[in-house]
C-alpha positions in Angstrom: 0.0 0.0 0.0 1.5 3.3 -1.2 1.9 5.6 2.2 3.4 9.2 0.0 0.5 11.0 0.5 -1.8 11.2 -3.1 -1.8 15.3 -2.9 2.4 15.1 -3.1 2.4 16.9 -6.4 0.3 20.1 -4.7 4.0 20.9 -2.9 6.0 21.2 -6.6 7.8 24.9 -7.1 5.9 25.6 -3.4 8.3 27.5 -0.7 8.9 25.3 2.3 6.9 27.9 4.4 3.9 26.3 2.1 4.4 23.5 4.6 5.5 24.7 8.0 4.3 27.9 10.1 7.4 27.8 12.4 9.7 30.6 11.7 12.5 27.9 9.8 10.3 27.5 7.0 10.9 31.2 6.3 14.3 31.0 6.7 16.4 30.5 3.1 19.7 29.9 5.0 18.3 26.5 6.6 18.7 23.2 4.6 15.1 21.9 4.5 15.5 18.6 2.5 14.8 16.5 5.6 12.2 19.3 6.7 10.7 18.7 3.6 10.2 15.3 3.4 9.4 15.2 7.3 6.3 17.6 6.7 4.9 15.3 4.1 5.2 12.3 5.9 4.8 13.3 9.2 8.5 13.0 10.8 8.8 14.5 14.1 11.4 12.4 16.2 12.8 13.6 19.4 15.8 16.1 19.1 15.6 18.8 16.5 12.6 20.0 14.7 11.0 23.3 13.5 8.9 23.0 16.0 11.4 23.6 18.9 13.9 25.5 16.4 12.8 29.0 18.9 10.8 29.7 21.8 7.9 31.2 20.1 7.8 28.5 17.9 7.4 26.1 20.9 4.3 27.8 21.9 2.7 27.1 18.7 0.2 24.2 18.4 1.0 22.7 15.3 3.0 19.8 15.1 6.4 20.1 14.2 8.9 18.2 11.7 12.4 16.3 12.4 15.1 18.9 10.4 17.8 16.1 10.0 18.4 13.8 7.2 20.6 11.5 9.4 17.9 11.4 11.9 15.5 10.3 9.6 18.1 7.5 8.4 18.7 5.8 11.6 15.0 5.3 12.0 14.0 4.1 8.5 12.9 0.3 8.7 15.6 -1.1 6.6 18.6 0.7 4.6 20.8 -0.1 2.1 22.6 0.7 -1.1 20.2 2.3 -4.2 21.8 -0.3 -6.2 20.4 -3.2 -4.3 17.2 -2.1 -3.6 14.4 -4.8 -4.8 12.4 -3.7 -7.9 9.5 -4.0 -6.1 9.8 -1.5 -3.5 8.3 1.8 -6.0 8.2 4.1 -3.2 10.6 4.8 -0.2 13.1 7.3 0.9 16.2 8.2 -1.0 19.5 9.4 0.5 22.4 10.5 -1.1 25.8 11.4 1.1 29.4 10.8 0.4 30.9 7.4 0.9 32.8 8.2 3.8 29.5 9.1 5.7 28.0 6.0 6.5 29.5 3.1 8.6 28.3 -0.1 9.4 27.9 -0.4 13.3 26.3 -3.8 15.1 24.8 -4.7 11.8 23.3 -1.4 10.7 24.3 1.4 8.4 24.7 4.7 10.6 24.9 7.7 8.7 27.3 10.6 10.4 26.7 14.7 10.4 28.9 15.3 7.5 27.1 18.4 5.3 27.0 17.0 2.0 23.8 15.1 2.3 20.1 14.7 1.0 17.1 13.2 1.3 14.3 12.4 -1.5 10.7 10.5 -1.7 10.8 8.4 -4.3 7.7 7.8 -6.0 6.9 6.2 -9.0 10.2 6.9 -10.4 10.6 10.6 -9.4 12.5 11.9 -6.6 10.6 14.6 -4.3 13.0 16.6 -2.4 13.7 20.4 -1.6 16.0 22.2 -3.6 17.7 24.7 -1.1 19.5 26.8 -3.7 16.0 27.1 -5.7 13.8 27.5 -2.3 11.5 25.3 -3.9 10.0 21.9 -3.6 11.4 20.0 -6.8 10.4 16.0 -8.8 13.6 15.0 -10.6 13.6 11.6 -12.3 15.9 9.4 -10.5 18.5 9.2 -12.8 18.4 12.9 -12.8 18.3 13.4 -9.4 21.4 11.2 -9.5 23.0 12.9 -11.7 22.5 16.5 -9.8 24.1 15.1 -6.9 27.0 13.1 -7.9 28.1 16.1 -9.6 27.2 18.8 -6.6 28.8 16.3 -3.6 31.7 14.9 -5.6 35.5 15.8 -4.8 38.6 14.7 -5.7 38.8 11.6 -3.7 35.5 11.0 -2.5 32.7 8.8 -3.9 28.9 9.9 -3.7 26.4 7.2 -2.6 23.2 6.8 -3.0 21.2 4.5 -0.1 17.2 3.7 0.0 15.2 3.8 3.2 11.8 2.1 3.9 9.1 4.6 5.0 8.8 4.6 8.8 
């Protein structure tokens, strides 16, 4: 059963203060990939949010949404490399850090703090994710969206991966 929400495609080109009323979603100097993608699928884990990003915000009612991609990869049901994903799972997260950002600790990938990631929703073969240099809610094709990061994360002796994550 598909669980990205059916309305998905009403967030394309929007602002991410479309989807939150704290005061982060106004701010353009944030990264809000994860925000994004924890808005949609309602994401709020203990530790950082835009709920509890200021004071006032804390006093709001709404419900806030986790801010952190590596968060929301420690808590996805099952990771792994893109590349060995089963065909049959159409719709789940996508992450993309460098290499050198993800360990294997007591059996399970554990991705570190390093900058240079991103989060996606995959969905019948497009990406959803936030593009934080075009403020805007974005649906690259997955090769694309490959693409796009390989060449914005890659250095001289580092390699980009790409990792799935089941919903949560």
């Amino acid at each position: 059963m598909p669980q990205v929400p059916t309305d998905i495609d009403t967030n394309l080109n929007q602002h991410i203060s479309h989807l939150c009323p704290f005061s982060i979603g106004s701010n353009n100097s944030q990264n809000h990939c994860a925000h994004f993608v924890s808005h949609v699928m309602g994401y709020e884990f203990p530790g950082p949010t835009c709920k509890n990003f200021t004071w006032d915000d804390k006093q709001k009612a709404e419900a806030g949404a986790t801010i952190r991609v590596d968060d929301i990869f420690k808590r996805s049901k099952e990771t792994g490399l893109l590349e060995d994903k089963n065909a049959a799972l159409t719709e789940c997260l996508i992450f993309v850090t460098l290499a050198s950002n993800v360990r294997m600790a007591d059996g399970a990938l554990v991705m570190g703090n390093h900058p240079r990631k991103h989060i996606g929703i995959l969905s019948h073969g497009k990406v959803w994710n936030y593009s934080n240099t075009g403020n805007k809610v974005v649906a690259d094709n997955l090769e694309a969206f490959k693409t796009k990061f390989t060449n914005a994360y890659k250095t001289t002796g580092t390699t980009v991966e790409f990792y799935f994550g089941k919903f949560i």
